[in-house]
C-alpha positions, 0 to 999 in steps of 0.5 A: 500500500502507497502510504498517505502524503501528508498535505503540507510536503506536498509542493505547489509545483506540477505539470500543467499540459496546455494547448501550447505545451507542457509547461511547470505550473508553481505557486508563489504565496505573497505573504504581504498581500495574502495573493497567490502568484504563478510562475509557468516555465517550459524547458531549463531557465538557465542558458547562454540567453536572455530567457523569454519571459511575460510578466502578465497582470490577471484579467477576468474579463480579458484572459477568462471571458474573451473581452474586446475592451483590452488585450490582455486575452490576446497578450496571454495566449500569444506569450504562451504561443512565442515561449512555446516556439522558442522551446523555453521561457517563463510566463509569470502570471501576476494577480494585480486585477485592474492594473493592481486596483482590484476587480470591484474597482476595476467595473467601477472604471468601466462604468466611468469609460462607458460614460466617455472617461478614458481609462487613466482618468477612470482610475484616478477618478475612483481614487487609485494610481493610473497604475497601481502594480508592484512587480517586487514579487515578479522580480522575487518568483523570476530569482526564485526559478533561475533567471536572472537575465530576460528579453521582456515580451511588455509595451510598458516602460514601468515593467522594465525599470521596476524589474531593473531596480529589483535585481533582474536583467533586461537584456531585451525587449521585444513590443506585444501588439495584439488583439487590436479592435475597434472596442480597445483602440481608445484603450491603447492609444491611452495607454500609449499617449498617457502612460507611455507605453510603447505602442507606434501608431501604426500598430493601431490601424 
């Protein structure tokens, strides 16, 4: 008879099988949050390269319930798509609803945006950062898993200099313009003329 695991040896660290690959799916608990963060990684994270990695901000609606008012869906599934090409990256996937504020908060802005207030101005209005997110804990689950030293599939510039500042390499960084529609186009542009996120455009057409 195979004896009993005891529930607390047993790591929160798997296989998790994917349309893209099999890929290692571990759980990282931030104490001072109380949140649960996941790192996927597929193939060996150490390597003559910078590893390919996104670091992705939960979205319900986007990744969950295919909504056309952001990328974040299409963000998700090509990221997914370019490390399993590449044969190995890491996907950290961050639970920061909103742009860290929270779903609650988050459908309050969209109340706002459909009322004609652009999403930065939504935020703010309710009280929050235009964007809210830490990525210390990206940074921290990144080390935790190997690497050191990433080409960042991100159009945010923030991205880039919090992870610099918390120990990680940027190398690289590779833009991530996807699921452009009539629905989100107001969103980018707004995140690109106000927030400085690196989208031309001409990837707005």
């Amino acid at each position: 008879m195979t004896p009993l695991i005891e529930v607390d040896d047993v790591p929160a660290d798997a296989k998790l099988p994917t349309s893209h690959g099999e890929f290692r799916i571990r759980v990282f608990h931030d104490e001072e949050s109380g949140l649960d963060h996941v790192a996927l990684t597929l193939g060996e994270m150490s390597g003559p390269d910078p590893v390919l990695v996104r670091i992705h901000s939960e979205c319900l609606t986007g990744d969950a319930l295919g909504s056309l008012r952001c990328d974040c869906g299409p963000q998700l599934d090509s990221a997914l798509d370019a490390i399993s090409k590449q044969g190995w990256g890491c996907l950290i996937y961050l639970r920061q609803e909103g742009r860290g504020i929270g779903l609650h908060a988050k459908i309050q802005a969209y109340n706002l945006q459909d009322q004609g207030v652009d999403t930065l101005d939504a935020n703010v209005m309710l009280g929050h950062p235009a964007d809210a997110r830490d990525y210390r804990i990206a940074a921290d689950m990144l080390l935790a898993v190997g690497i050191t030293d990433v080409n960042l599939l991100t159009n945010n510039p923030d991205k880039v200099e919090q992870l610099r500042n918390h120990g990680i390499a940027v190398s690289d960084r590779n833009s991530l313009v996807v699921g452009v529609g009539d629905e989100n186009r107001g969103y980018l542009s707004t995140k690109a003329e106000r927030m400085g996120h690196q989208i031309e455009d001409s990837d707005l057409e």
